[in-house]
C-alpha positions in Angstrom: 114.6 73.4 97.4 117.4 76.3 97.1 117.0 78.9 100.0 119.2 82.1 101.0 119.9 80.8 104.9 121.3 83.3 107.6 123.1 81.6 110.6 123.8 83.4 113.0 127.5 82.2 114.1 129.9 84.4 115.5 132.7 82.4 114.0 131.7 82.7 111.0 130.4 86.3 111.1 134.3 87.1 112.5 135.4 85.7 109.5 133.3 87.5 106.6 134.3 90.5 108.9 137.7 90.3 108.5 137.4 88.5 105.0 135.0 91.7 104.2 137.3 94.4 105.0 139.7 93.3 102.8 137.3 92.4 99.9 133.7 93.1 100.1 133.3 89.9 98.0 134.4 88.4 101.4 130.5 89.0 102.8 129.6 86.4 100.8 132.2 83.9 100.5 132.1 80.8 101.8 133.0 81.5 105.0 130.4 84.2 105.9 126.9 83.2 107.8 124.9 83.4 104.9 124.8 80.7 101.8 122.5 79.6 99.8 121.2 76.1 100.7 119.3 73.0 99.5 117.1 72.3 102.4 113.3 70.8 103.1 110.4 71.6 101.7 108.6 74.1 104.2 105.8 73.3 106.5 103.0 74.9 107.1 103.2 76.2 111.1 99.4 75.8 111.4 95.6 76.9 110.1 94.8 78.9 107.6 98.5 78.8 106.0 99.4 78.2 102.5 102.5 77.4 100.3 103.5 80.0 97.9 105.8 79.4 94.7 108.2 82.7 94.7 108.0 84.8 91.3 110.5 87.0 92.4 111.7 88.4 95.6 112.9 92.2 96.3 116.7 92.4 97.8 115.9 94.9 100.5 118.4 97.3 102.0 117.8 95.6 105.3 118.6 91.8 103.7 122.1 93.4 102.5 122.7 94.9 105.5 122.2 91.8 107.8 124.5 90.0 104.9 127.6 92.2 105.0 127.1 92.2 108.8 126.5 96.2 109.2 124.9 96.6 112.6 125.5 97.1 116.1 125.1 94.1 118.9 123.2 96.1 121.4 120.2 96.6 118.9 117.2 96.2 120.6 115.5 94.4 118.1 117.6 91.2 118.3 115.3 90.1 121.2 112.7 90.0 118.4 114.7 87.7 115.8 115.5 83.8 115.7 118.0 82.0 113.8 118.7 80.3 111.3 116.5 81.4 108.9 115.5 81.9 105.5 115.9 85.8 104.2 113.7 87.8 102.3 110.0 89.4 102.7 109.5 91.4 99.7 107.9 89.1 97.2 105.2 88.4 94.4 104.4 84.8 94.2 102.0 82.4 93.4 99.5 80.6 95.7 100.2 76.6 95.2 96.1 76.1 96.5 94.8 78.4 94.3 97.0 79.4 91.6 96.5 83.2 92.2 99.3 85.7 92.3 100.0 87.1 95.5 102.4 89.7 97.5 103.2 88.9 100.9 102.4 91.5 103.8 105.6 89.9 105.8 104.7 91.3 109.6 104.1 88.0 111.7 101.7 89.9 113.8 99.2 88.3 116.5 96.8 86.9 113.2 100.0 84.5 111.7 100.8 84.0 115.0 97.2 82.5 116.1 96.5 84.8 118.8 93.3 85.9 120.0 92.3 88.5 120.4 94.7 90.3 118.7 96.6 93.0 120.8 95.1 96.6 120.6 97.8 97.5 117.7 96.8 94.5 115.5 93.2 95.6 116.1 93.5 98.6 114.7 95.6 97.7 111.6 99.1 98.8 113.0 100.7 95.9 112.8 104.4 96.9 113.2 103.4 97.8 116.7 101.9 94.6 117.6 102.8 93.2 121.5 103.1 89.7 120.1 105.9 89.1 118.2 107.4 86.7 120.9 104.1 84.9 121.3 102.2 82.9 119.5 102.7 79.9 117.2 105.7 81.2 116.4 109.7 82.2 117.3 110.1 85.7 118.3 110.5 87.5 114.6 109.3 90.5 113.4 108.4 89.1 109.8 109.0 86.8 107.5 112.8 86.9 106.6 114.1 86.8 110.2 112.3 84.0 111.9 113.3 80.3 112.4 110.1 78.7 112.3 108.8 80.3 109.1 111.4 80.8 106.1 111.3 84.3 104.1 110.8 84.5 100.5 114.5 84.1 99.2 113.6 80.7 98.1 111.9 78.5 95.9 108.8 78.6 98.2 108.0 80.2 101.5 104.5 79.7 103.5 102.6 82.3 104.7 99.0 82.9 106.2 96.6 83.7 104.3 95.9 87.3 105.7 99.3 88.1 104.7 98.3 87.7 101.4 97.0 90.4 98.8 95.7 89.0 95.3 97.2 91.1 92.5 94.8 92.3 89.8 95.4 91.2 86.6 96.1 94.3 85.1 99.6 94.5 87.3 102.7 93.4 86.2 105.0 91.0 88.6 107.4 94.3 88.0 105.0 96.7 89.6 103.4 93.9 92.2 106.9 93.6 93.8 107.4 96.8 94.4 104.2 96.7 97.4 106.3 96.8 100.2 108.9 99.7 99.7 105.9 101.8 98.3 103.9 100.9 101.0 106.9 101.7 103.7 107.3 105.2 101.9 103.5 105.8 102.0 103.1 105.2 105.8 106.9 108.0 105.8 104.3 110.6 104.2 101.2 110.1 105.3 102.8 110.6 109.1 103.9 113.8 107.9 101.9 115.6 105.3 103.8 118.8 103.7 101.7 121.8 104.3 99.7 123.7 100.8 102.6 125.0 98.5 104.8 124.4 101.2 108.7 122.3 99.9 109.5 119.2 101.2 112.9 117.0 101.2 113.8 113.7 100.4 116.7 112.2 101.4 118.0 109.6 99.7 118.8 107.3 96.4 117.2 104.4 97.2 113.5 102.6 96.1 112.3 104.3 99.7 113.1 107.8 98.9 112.5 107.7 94.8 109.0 106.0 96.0 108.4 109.2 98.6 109.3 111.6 95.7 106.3 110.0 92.9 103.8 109.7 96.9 104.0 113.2 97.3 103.9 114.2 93.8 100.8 112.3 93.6 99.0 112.8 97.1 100.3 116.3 97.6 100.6 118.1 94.1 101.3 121.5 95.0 103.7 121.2 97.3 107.4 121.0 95.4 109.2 118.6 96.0 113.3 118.6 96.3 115.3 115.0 96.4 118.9 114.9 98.1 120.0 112.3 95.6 123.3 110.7 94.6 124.2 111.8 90.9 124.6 109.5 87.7 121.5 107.6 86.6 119.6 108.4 90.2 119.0 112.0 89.1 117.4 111.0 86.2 115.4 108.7 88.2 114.4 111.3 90.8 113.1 113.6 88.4 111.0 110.9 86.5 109.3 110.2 89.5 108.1 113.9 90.1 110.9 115.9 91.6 111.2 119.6 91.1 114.7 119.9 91.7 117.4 117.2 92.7 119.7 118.5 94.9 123.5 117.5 95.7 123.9 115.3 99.2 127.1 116.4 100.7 125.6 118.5 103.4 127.6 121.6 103.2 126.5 121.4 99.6 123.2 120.8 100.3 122.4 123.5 103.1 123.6 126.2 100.8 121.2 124.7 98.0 118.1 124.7 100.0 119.3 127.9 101.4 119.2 129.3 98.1 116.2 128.0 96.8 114.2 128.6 99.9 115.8 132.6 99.6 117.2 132.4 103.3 120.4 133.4 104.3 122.4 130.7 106.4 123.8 131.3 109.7 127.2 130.3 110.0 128.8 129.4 113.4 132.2 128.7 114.9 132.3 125.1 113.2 131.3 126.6 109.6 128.3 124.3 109.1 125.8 126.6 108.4 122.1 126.1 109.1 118.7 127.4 108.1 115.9 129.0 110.1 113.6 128.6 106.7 113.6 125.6 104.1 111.4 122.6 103.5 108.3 122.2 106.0 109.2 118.3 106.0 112.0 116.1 105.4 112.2 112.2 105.0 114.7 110.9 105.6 115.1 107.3 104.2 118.9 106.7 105.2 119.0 107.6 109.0 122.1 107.8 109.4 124.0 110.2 111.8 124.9 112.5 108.9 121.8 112.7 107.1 119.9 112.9 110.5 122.4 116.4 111.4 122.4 118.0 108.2 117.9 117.8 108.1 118.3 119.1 111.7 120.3 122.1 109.9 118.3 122.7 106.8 114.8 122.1 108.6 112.5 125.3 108.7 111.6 125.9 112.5 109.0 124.2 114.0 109.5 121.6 110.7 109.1 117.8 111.2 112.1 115.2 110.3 110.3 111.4 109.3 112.8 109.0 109.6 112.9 105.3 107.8 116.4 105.0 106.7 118.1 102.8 109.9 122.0 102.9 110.1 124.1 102.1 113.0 124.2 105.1 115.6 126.7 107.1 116.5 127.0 111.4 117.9 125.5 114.2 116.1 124.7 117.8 116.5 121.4 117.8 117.6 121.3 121.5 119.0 118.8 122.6 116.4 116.3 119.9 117.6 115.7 122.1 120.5 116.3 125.7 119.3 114.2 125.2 116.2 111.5 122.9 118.1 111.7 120.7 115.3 109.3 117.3 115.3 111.5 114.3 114.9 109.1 111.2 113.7 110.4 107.2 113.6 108.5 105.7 110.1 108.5 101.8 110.5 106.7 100.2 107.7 103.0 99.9 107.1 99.6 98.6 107.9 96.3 100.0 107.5 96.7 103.2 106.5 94.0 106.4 105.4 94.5 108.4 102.3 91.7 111.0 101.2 89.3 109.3 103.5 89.8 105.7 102.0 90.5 103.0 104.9 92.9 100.4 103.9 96.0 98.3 103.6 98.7 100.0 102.0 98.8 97.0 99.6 95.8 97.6 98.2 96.0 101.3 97.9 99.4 100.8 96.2 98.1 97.7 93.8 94.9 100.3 92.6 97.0 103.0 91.8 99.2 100.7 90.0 96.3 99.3 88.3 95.3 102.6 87.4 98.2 103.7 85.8 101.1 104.7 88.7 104.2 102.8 87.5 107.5 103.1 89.5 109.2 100.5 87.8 111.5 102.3 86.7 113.0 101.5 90.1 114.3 98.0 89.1 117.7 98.3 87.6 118.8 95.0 88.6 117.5 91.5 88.5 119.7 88.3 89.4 119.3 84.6 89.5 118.6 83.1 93.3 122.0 81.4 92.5 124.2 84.7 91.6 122.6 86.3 95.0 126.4 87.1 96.1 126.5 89.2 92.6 123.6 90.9 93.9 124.2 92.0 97.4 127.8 93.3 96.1 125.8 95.5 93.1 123.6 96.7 96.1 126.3 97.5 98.4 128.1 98.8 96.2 124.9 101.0 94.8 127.3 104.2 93.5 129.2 102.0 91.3 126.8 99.8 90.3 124.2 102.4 89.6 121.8 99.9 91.9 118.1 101.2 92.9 116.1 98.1 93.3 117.3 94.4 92.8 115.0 91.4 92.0 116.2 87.8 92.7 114.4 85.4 90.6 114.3 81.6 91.4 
């Protein structure tokens, strides 16, 4: 079967490198780590798993960014990956036992893993926190997409257990059913950080993370306006179809001065000239993370306001001064599990899959879809997300 196959080869990552700086197209030539690949049939790694037939899998920002080889080497979380393996863990498929449709829940937590008891986090139904994920049945991996002895969904067929599994109802469309994980990571970003009655909140960002925030808090929290740092062109439309109030610009001088206007505060301006805010939004999330993004919520932040970050770029210095004179609450957001909205206990799957049943529809979101075998024509359009006009990309076996 054809699989997307990351091997991790410093050669070969070297040469996309320097191939990739002259031509992005050189990420995904044939000299880079990642190809796509006839290999075996995959097997299940013990009880209680199944073999899925992939519908369609979601390119997430994390799959292009492992691709085009944008990361650091002292990241933490390589203790936690194993190579080679097959990318990919956002995916509607169909169960080959039982015909039903299914998205994959992608965390190899201590359940996939076979062990018991499950750690306290696992327990609970915070599975991103599990103390397992070197354990178990399996190679040390986070989730499907980045572990050796289970292949992720960028393939013909992947195997999962089947407590990753969630059935979709039948009034859900593959479209909608795909788009379970990036909801779900953007509910957990909110729910960790509730705006206050009334009270503004940013989002940061052009992606599926941050236009899925803007349509959670529109729905979860009505009355609180909601303003979206977004990228212009198509995105704006985008933004403000999925409930925001206003759509501001994102260079951050820009941007202060906006939310300093519509938050009717007057900027303080010091020797550098980047002006910052003692009022603005009660809450941003931010869903890029990088150093710039991360500095300019810092500045636009009302005091004592809370900064929920799920965007992950490489790190690097920033002006953090107003994390201490503003005793501003800086939160990590790191995907999903079982999660409480209005009282109601349970997986942010199936939150997500009612309201979709009932009517939520953030399909707009998919502005690309690809064959598995154009998938270098579709990390390029997501890469290259300005020019492309890129949200959310589907590859489809």
């Amino acid at each position: 079967m054809k699989a997307l196959v990351f091997r991790h080869d410093l050669r070969r990552e070297a040469a996309a490198k320097i191939a990739g700086s002259i031509n992005p197209r050189g990420f995904v030539s044939g000299v880079g780590p990642c190809q796509l690949e006839d290999v075996s049939e995959p097997t299940l790694p013990g009880p209680s798993w199944v073999t899925c037939q992939t519908i369609m899998s979601g390119l997430c920002g994390s799959d292009v960014k492992q691709i085009v080889l944008n990361g650091r080497r002292d990241n933490p979380l390589t203790a936690l990956v194993s190579f080679p393996h097959v990318l990919g863990h956002e995916a509607i498929a169909r169960r080959l036992d039982t015909g039903e449709r299914v998205v994959l829940n992608p965390w190899l937590s201590c359940v996939p893993r076979g062990v018991d008891p499950p750690c306290p986090a696992c327990a609970e139904g915070r599975y991103p926190w599990c103390r397992s994920f070197a354990r178990g049945a399996l190679p040390p991996s986070l989730h499907l997409g980045n572990c050796a002895g289970a292949g992720g969904a960028h393939a013909e067929r992947f195997v999962a257990h089947e407590s990753q599994l969630f059935t979709v109802p039948d009034g859900v469309s593959d479209d909608a059913a795909v788009l379970a994980d990036p909801v779900s990571v953007s509910l957990r970003t909110v729910l960790l950080a509730p705006p206050r009655a009334a009270a503004p909140v940013l989002v940061y960002g052009s992606g599926p993370l941050a236009l899925a925030a803007v349509a959670l808090v529109k729905k979860l929290y009505p009355s609180s306006p909601v303003w979206a740092a977004t990228r212009g062109g198509a995105r704006v439309r985008l933004a403000k179809l999925m409930g925001a109030d206003e759509v501001l610009p994102t260079a951050p001088d820009e941007l202060v001065a906006a939310v300093a206007s519509r938050a009717h505060t007057t900027p303080i301006v010091p020797w550098s000239g980047k002006a910052w805010l003692q009022d603005g939004p009660c809450v941003v999330y931010d869903t890029i993370g990088s150093t710039e993004t991360v500095e300019t919520s810092m500045r636009l932040l009302e005091t004592g306001g809370t900064l929920v970050i799920s965007g992950v770029e490489p790190s690097g210095r920033f002006e953090w001064t107003p994390l201490y004179f503003k005793e501003l609450r800086v939160i990590g957001s790191n995907a999903f599990g079982i999660e409480d909205v209005a009282g109601v206990r349970q997986h942010a799957f199936s939150h997500y899959l009612s309201w979709a049943a009932s009517g939520l529809d953030l399909t707009p979101l998919i502005t690309h879809r690809f064959p598995l075998d154009s998938w270098q024509d579709a990390v390029l359009a997501a890469k290259g997300g300005s020019r492309s006009g890129a949200v959310k990309i589907l590859l489809v076996p």
